[in-house]
ZAVEXLUM-383545 format. One record per residue (C-alpha): residue in three letters; x, y, z. Coordinates in nm, 4 decimals. Example, Ala and Ser with C-alpha at 12.3 -4.5 7.8 and 13.67 -1.06 7.14 Angstrom:
# ZAVEXLUM-383545
(fise "ALA", (1.2300, -0.4500, 0.7800))
(fise "SER", (1.3670, -0.1060, 0.7140))
# end
This chain:
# ZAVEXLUM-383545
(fise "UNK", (7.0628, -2.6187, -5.7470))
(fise "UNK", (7.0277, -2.8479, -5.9851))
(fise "UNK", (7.3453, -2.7385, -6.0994))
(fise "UNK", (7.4272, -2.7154, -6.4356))
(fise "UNK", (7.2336, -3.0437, -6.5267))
(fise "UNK", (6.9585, -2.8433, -6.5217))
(fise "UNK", (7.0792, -2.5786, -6.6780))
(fise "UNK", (7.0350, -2.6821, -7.0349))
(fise "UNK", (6.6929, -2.7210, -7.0278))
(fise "UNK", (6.6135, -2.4288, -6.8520))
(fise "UNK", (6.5700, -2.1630, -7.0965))
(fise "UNK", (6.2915, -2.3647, -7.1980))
(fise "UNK", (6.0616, -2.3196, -6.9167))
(fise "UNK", (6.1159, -2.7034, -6.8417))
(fise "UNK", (6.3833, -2.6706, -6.5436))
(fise "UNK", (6.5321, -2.3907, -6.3930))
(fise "UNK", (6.8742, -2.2909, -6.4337))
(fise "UNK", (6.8589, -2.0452, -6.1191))
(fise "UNK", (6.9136, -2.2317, -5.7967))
(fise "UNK", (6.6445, -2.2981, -5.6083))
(fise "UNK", (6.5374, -2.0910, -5.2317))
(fise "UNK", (6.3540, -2.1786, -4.9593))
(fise "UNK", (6.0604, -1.9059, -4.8744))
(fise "UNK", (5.9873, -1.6951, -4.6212))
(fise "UNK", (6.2103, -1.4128, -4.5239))
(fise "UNK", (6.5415, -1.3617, -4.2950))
(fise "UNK", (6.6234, -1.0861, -4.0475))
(fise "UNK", (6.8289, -0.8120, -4.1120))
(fise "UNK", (7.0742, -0.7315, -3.8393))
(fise "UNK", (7.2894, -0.4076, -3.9045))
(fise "UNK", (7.6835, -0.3743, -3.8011))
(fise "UNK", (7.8456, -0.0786, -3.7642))
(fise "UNK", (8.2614, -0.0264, -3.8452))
(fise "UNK", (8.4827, -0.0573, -3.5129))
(fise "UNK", (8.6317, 0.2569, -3.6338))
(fise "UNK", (8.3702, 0.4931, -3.5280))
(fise "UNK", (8.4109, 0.7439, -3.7528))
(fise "UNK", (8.2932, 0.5859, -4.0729))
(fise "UNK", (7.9389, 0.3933, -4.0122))
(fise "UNK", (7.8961, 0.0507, -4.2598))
(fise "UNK", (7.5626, -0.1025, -4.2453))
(fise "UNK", (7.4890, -0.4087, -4.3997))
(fise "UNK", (7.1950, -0.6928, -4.3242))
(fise "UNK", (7.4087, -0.9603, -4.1650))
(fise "UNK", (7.2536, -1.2649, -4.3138))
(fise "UNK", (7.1196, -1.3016, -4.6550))
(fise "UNK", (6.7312, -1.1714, -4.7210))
(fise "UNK", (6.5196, -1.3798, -4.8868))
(fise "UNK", (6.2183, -1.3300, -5.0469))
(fise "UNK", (5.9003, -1.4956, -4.9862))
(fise "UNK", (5.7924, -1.7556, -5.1899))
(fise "UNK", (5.9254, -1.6961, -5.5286))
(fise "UNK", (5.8798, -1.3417, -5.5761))
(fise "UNK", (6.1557, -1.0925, -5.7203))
(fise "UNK", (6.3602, -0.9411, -5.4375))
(fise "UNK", (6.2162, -0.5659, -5.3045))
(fise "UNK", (6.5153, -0.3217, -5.3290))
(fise "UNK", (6.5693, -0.0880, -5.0540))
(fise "UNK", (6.6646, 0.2485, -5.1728))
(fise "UNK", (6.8394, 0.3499, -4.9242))
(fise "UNK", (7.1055, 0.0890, -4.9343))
(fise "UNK", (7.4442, 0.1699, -5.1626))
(fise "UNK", (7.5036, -0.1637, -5.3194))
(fise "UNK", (7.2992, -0.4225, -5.3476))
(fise "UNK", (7.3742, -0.7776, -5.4716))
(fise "UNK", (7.1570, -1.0591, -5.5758))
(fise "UNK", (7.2630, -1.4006, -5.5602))
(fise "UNK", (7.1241, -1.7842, -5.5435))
(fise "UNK", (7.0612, -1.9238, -5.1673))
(fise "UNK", (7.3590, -2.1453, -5.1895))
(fise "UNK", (7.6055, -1.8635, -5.2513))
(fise "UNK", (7.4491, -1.6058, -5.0343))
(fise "UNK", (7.6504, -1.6857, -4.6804))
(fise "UNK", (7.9570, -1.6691, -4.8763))
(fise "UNK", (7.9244, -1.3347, -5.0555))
(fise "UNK", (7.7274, -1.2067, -4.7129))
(fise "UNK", (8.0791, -1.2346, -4.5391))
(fise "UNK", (8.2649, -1.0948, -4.7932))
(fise "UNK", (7.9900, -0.7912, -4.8554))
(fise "UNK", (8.0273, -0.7651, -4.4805))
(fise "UNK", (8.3812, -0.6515, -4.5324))
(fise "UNK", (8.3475, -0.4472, -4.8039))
(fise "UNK", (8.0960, -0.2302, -4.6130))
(fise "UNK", (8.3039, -0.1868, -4.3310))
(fise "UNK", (8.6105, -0.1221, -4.5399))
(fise "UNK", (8.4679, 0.1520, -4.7480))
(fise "UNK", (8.1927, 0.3256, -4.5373))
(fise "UNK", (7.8772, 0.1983, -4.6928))
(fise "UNK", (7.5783, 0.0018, -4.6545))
(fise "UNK", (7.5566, -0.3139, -4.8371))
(fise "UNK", (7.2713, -0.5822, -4.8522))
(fise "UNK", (7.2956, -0.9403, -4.9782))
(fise "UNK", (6.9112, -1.0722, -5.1362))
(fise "UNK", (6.8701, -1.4156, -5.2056))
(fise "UNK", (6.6853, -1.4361, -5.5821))
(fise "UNK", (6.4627, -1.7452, -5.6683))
(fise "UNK", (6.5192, -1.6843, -6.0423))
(fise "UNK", (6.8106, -1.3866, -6.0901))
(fise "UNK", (6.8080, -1.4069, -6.4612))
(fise "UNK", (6.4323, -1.3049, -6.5289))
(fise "UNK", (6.3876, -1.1206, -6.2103))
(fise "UNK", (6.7321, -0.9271, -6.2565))
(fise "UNK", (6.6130, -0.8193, -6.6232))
(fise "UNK", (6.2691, -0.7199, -6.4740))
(fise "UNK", (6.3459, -0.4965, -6.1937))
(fise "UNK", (6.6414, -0.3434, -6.3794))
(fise "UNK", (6.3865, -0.2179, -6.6676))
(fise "UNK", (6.1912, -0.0380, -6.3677))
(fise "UNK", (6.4662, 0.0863, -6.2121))
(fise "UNK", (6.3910, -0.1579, -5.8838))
(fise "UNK", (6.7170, -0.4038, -5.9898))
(fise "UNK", (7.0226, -0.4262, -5.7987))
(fise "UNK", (7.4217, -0.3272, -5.8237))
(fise "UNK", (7.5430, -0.6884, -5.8618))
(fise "UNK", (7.3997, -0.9910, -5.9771))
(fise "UNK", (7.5659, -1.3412, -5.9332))
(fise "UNK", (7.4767, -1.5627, -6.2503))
(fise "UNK", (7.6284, -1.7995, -6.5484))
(fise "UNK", (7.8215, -1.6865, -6.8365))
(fise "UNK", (7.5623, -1.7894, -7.0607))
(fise "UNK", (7.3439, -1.5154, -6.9478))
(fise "UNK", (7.5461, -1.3065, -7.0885))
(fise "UNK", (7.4496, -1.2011, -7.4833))
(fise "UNK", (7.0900, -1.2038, -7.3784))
(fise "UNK", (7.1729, -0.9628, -7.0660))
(fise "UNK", (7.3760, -0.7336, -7.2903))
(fise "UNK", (7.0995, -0.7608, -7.5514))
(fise "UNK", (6.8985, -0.6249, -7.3045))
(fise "UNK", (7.1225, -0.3340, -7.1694))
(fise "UNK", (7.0702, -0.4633, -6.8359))
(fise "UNK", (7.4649, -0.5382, -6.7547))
(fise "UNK", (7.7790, -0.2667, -6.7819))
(fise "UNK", (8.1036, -0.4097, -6.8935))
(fise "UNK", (8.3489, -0.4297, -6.6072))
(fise "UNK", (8.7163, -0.2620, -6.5629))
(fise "UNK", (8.9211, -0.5437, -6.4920))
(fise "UNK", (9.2740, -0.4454, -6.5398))
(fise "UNK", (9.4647, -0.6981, -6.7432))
(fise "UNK", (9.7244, -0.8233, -6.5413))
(fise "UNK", (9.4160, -0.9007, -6.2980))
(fise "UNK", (9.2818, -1.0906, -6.5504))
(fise "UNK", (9.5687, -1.2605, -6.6588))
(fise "UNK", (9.5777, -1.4081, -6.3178))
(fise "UNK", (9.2579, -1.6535, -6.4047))
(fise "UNK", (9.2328, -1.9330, -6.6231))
(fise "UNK", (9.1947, -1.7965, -6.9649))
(fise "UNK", (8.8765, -1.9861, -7.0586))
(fise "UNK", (8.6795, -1.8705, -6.7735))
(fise "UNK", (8.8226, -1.5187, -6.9152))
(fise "UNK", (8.6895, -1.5839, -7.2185))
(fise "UNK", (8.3500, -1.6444, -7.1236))
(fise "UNK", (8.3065, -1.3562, -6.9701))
(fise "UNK", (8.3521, -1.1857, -7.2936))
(fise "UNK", (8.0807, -1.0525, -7.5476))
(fise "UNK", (8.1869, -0.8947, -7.9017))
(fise "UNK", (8.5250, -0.8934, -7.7495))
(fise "UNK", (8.4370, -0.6782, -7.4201))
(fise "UNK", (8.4647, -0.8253, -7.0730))
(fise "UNK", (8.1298, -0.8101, -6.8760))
(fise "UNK", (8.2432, -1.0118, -6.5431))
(fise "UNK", (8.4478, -1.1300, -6.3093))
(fise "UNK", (8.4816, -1.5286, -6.3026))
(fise "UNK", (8.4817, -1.7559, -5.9663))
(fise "UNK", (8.4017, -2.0991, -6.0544))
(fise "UNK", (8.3877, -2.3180, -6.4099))
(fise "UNK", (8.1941, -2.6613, -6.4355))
(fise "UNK", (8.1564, -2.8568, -6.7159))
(fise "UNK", (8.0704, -3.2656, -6.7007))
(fise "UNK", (8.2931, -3.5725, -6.6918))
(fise "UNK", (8.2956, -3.9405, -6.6619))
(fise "UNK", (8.1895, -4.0759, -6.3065))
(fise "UNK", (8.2516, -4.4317, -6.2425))
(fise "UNK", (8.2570, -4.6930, -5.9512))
(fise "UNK", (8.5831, -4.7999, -5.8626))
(fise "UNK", (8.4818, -5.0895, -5.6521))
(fise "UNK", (8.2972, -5.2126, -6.0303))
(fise "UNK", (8.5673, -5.0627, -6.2759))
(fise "UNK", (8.9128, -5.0187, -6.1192))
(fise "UNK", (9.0037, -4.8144, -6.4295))
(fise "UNK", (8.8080, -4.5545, -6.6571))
(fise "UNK", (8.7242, -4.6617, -6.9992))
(fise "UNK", (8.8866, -4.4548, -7.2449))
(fise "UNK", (8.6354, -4.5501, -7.5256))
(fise "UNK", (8.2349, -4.5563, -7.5280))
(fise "UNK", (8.2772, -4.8829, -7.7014))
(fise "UNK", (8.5054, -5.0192, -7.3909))
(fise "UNK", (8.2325, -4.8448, -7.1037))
(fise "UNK", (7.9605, -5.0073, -7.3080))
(fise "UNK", (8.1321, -5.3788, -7.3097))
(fise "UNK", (8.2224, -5.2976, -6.9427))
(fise "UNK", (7.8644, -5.2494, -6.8508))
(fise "UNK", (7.7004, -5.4871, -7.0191))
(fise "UNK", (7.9564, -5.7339, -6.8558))
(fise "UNK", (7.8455, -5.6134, -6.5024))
(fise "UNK", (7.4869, -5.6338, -6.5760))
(fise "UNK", (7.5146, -5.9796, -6.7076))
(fise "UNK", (7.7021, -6.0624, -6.4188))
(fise "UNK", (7.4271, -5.9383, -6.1876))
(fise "UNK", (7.6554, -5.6811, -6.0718))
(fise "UNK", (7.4689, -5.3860, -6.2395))
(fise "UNK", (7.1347, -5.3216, -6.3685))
(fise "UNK", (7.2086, -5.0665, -6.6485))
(fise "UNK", (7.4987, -4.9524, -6.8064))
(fise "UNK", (7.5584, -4.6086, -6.7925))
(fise "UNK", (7.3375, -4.3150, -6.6111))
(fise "UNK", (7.3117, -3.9841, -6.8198))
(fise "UNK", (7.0274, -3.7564, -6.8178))
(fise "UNK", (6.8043, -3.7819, -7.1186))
(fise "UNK", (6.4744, -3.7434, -7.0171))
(fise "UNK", (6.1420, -3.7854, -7.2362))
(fise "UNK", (6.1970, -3.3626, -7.3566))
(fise "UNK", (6.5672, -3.4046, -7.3462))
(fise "UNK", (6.8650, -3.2589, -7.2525))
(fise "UNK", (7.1060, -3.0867, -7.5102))
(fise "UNK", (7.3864, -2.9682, -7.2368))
(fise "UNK", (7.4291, -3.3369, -7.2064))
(fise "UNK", (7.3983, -3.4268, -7.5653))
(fise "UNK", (7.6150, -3.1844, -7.7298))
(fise "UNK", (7.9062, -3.3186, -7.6259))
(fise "UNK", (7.8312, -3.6762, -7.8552))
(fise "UNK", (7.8090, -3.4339, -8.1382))
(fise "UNK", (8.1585, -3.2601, -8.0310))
(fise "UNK", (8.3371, -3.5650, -8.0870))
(fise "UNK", (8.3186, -3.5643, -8.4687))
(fise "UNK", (8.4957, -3.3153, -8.7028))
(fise "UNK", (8.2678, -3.0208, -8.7639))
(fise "UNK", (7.9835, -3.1556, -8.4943))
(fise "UNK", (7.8134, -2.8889, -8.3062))
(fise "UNK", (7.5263, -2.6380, -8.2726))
(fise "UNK", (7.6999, -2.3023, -8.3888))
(fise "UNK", (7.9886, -2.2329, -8.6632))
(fise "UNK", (8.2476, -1.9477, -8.5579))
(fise "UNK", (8.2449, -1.6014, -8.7136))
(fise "UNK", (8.6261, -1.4455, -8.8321))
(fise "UNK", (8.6395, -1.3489, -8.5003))
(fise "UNK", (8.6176, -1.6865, -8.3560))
(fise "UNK", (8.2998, -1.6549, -8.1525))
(fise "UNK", (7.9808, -1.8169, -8.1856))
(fise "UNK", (7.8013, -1.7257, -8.5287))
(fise "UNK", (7.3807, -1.7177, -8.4906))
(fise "UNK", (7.3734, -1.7591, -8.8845))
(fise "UNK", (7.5430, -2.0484, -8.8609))
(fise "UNK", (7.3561, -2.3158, -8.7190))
(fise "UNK", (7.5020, -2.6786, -8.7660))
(fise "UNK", (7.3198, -2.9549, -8.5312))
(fise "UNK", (7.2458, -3.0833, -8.8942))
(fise "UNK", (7.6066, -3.0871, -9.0457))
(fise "UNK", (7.7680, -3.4285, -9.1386))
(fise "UNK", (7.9730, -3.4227, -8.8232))
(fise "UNK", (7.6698, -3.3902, -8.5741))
(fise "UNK", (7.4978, -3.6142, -8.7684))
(fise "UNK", (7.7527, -3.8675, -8.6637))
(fise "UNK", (7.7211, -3.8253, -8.3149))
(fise "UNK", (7.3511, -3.8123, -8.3796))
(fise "UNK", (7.3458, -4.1650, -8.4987))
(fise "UNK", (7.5883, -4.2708, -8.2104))
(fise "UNK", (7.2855, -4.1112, -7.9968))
(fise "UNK", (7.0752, -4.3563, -8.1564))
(fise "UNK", (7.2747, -4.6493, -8.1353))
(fise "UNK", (7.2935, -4.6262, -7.7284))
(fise "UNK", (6.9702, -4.5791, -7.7133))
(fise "UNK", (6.8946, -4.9248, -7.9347))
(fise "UNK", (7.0725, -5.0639, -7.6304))
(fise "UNK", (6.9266, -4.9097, -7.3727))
(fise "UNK", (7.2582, -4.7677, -7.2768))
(fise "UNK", (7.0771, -4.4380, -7.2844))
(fise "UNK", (6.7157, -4.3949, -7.2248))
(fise "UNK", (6.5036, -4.1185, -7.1628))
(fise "UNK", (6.3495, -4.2576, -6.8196))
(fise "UNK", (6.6398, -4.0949, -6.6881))
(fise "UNK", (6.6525, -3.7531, -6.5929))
(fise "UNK", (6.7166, -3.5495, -6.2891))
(fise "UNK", (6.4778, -3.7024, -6.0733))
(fise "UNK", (6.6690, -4.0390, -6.0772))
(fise "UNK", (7.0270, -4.0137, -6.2187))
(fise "UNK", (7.2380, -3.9880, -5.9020))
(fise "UNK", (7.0451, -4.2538, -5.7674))
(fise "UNK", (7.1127, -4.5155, -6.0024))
(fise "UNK", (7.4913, -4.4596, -5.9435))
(fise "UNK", (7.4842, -4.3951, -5.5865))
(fise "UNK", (7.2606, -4.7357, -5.5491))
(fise "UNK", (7.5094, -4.9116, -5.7486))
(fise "UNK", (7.2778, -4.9710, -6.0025))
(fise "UNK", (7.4723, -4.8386, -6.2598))
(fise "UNK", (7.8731, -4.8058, -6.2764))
(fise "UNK", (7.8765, -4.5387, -6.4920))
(fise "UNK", (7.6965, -4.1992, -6.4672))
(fise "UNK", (7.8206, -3.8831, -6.6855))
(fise "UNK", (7.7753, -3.5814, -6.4618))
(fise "UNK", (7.9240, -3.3100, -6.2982))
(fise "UNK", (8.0661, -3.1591, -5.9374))
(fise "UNK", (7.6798, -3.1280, -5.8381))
(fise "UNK", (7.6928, -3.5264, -5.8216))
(fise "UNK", (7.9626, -3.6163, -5.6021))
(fise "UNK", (7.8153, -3.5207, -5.2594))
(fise "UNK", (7.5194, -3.7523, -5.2779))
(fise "UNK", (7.8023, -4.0294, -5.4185))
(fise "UNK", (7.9767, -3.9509, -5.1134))
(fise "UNK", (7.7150, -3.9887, -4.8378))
(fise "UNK", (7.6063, -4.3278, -5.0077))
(fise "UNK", (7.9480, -4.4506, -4.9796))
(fise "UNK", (7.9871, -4.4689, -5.3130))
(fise "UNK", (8.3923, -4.5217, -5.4415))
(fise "UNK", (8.3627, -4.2892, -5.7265))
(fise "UNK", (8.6135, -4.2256, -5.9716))
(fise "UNK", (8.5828, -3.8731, -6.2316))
(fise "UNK", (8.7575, -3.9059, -6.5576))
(fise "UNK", (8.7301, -3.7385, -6.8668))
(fise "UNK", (8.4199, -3.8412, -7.0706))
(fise "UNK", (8.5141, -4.1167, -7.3477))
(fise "UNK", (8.6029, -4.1637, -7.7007))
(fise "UNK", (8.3521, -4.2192, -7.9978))
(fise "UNK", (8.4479, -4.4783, -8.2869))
(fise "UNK", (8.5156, -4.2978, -8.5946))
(fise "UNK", (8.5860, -3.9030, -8.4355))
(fise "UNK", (8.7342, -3.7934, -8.1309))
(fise "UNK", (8.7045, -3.7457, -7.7363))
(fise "UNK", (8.3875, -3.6288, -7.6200))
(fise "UNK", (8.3878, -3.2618, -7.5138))
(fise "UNK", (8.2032, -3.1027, -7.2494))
(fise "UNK", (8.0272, -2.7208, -7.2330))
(fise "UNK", (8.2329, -2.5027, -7.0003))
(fise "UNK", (7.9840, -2.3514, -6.7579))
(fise "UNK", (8.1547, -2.0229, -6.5668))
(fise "UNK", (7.9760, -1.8625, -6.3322))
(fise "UNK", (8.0472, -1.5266, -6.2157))
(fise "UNK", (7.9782, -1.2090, -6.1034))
(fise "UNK", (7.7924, -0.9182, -6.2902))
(fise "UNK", (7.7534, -0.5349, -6.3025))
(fise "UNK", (7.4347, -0.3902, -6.3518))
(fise "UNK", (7.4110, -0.1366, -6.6178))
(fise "UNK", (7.1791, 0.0509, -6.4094))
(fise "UNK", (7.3712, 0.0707, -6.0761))
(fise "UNK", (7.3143, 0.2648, -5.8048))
(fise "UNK", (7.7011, 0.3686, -5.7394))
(fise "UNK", (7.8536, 0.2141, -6.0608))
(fise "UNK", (8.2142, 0.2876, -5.8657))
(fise "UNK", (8.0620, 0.1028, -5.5744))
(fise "UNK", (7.9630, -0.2110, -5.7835))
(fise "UNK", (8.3041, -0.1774, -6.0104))
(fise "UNK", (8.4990, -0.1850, -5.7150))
(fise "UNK", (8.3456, -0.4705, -5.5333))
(fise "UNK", (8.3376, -0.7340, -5.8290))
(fise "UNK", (8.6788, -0.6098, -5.9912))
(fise "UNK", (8.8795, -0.5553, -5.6649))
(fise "UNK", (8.7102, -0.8440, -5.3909))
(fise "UNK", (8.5810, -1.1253, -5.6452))
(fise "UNK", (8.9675, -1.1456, -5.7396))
(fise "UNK", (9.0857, -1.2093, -5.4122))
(fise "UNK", (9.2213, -1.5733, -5.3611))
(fise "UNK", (9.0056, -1.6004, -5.0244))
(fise "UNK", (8.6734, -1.4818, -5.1871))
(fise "UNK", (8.7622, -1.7375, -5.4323))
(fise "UNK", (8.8548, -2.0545, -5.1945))
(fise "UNK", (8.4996, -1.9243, -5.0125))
(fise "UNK", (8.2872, -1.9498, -5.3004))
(fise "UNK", (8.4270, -2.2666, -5.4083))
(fise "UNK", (8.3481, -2.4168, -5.0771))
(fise "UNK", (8.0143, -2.4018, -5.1545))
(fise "UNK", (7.9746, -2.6437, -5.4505))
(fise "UNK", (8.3391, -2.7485, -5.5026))
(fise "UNK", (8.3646, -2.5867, -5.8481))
(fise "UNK", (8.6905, -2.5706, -5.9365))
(fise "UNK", (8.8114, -2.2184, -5.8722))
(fise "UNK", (8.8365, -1.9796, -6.1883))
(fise "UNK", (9.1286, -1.7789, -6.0206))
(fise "UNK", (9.4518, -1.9860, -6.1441))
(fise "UNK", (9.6229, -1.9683, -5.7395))
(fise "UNK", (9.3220, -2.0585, -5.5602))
(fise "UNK", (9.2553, -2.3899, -5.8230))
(fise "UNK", (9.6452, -2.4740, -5.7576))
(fise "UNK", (9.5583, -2.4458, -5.3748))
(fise "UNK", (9.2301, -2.6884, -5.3994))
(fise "UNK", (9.3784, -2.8933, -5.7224))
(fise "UNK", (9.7051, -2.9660, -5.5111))
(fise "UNK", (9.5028, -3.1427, -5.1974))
(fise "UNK", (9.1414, -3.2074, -5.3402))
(fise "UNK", (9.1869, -3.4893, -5.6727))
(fise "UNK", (8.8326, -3.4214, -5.7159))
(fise "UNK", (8.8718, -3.0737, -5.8325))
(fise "UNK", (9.1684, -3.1663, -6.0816))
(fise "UNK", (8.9773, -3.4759, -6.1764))
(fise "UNK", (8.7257, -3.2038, -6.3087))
(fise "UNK", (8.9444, -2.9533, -6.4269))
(fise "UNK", (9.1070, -3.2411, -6.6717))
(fise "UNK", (8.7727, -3.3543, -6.7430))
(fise "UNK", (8.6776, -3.0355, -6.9495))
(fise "UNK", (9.0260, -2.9183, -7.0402))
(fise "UNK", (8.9398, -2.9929, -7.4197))
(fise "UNK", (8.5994, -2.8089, -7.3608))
(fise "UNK", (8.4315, -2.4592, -7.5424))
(fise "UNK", (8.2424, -2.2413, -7.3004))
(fise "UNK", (7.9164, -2.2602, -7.3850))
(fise "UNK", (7.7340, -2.0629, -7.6152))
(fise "UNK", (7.6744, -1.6863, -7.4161))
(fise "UNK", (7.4988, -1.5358, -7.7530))
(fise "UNK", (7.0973, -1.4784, -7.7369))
(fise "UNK", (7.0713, -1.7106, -8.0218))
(fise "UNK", (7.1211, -2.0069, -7.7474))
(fise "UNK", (6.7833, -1.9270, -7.6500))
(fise "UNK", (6.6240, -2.0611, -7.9518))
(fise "UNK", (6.8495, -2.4511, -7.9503))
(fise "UNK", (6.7557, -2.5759, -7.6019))
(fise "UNK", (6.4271, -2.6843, -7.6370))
(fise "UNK", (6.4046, -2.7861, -8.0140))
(fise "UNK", (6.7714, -2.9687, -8.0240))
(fise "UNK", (6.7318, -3.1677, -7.6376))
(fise "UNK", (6.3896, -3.2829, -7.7735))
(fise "UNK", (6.5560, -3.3446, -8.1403))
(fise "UNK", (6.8165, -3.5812, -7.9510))
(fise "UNK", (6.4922, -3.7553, -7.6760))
(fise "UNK", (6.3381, -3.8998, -7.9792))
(fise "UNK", (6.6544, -3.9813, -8.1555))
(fise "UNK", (6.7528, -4.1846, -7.8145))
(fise "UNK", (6.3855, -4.3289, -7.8015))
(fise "UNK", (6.4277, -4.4497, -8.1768))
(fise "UNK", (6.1196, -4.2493, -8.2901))
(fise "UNK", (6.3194, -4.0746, -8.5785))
(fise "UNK", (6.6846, -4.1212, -8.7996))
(fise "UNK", (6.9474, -3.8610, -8.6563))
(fise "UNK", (6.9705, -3.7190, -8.9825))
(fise "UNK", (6.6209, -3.6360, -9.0942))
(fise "UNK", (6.5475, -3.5325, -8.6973))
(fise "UNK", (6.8698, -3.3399, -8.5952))
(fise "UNK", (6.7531, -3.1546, -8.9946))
(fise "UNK", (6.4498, -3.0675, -8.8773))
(fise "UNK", (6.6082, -2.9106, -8.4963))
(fise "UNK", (6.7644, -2.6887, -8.7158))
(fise "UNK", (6.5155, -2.5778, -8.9277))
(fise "UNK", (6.3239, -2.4880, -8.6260))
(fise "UNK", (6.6316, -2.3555, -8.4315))
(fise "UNK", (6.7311, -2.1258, -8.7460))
(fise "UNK", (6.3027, -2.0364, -8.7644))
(fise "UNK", (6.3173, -1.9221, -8.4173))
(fise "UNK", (6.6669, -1.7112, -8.3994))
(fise "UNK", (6.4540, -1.5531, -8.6569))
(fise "UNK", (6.1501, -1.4136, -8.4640))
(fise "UNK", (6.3991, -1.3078, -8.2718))
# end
């Protein structure tokens, strides 16, 4: 994948937010039930598709899921089970791009039972009529944390079942900086040190890129008093009418934007092509990223520290998106029973959870299995802390319209081609033109 990183610019067609596949296609190798009597066929490993094309659904299977490549062993075992367990014939397809492709097949009929996605997805999925709400009794889901509950919420109705939440922190060399900085003003002073020292070559590494990157942005606007991209309705969700990357508050964090970039603390020659490598070359001591980063810090022997991301001067601690990813219903399902019963009664489970968050060290969305990894694993509470003051990101279709327009606002703001105020004005304009069209 690239992880979540990515997943701000994607809706834009710069990056993809769906996790990227190999191509060519796997083997299907059917099991059978011990018990004889009840016959449970599913394909054994994960099918992929070839090349990047949409997964072909066989209609002869009872539930099918779609998930990324990285994910599929995972919910193969588990789907492996719940074949045998019920009597039924279950088959795991790895998509290249779930999101569009799930939406596409679904409209023909062709989609499948269970999709595997972000939260975000969400508005624009129910928009679409695409996904069912799900029957998740409530002392299930009072057994998860109650953000990654939230976000799996639209006009107040549950549409999911969370495993994992993400959101980005503050990475930092230990060997270079024994302790975090608690302020951008202190990380900045701490760099610059280094790099005069010949200890460093840049301060900090965040991804910025020459189009931008608003998941990693936002959170300099979060810092001041009224800062962000959407006001909340009575209800306290997200209002599309409401657009405020222009208020006084992101304005603020706007011109903090522009002030690291003046020093080259920020610059948008960094992106995803070379961010983990500046930190994990020691180049820089700093880097503001997420889970996705720590195994390549790891195998470069980096001694990496994760703390929450810093203070701004005049407003607040920055805060991070919550990302949650989980798992969907399709409104169009096969066996709507079949696909209820699988994501509300086996996506709980404290095993399926500790599976799934093997697989990118996410911490776990289920509240036991994140006390069972938090308790031996400090990276996974290091992470957890990290976006403890975070909002999950926007899941209404109006997010569609501020990737592109506000990461690109916030590029040339960095790069010093425009004032924060006059350029973050006219993302908005823009942003409010297209929520429009529609």
């Amino acid at each position: 994948m690239h992880k979540r990183a990515l997943g701000a610019v994607a809706v834009t067609g710069v990056a993809a937010l769906a996790l990227s596949a190999c191509g060519g296609s796997s083997p299907t190798t059917p099991s059978n039930t011990a018990a004889g009597t009840a016959k449970a066929t599913t394909t054994g490993v994960p099918e992929t598709p070839t090349g990047t094309a949409a997964p072909v659904r066989d209609a002869n299977v009872d539930l099918v899921i779609w998930t990324d490549a990285d994910r599929s062993a995972a919910v193969q075992k588990y789907a492996d089970q719940f074949a045998a367990e019920n009597g039924v014939t279950v088959k795991v397809q790895i998509s290249t791009d779930t999101r569009q492709q799930f939406k596409d097949a679904t409209k023909v009929g062709k989609g499948p039972d269970v999709i595997v996605g972000a939260h975000d997805w969400l508005g624009e999925l129910v928009q679409n009529s695409t996904v069912a709400p799900v029957n998740l009794a409530s002392d299930v889901a009072a057994k998860f944390l109650p953000k990654a509950i939230d976000a799996t919420k639209f006009n107040g109705q549950s549409y999911g079942v969370p495993y994992a939440v993400e959101n980005i922190g503050l990475m930092y060399n230990k060997d270079l900086v024994p302790n975090p900085p608690k302020t951008m003003d202190e990380l900045v002073a701490t760099g610059e040190k280094l790099v005069k020292e010949g200890k460093a070559k840049q301060v900090l590494s965040q991804f910025v890129s020459k189009v931008g990157n608003a998941y990693f942005a936002y959170p300099y606007l979060s810092a001041f008093e009224g800062g962000g991209i959407f006001g909340l309705n009575a209800q306290g969700g997200y209002d599309p009418n409401k657009v405020i990357v222009d208020s006084a508050g992101s304005v603020k964090g706007g011109d903090v934007l522009a002030e690291l970039g003046k020093k080259k603390v920020l610059s948008t020659n960094v992106d995803d092509t070379n961010q983990d490598a500046l930190f994990d070359t020691k180049a820089a001591p700093f880097m503001i990223s997420g889970p996705w980063s720590v195994a390549k810090a790891k195998e470069a022997g980096i001694n990496y520290g994760i703390a929450p991301l810093p203070s701004l001067t005049g407003g607040g601690p920055m805060k991070p998106f919550l990302g949650v990813q989980m798992f969907y219903v399709s409104s169009k399902a096969k066996n709507a029973a079949l696909a209820q019963e699988f994501v509300t009664n086996y996506i709980p489970r404290k095993d399926v959870q500790l599976a799934l968050f093997e697989v990118g060290k996410r911490p776990p969305a289920l509240k036991e299995a994140y006390d069972q990894v938090a308790a031996t694993d400090p990276d996974v509470k290091a992470w957890y802390e990290a976006g403890v003051d975070g909002a999950p990101m926007p899941n209404i279709p109006a997010m569609n319209s501020v990737w592109g327009p506000f990461g690109q606002a916030t590029a040339d703001i960095i790069a010093g081609k425009a004032g924060a105020q006059e350029r973050l004005a006219a993302a908005a304009k823009e942003i409010e033109a297209n929520i429009a069209k529609g």
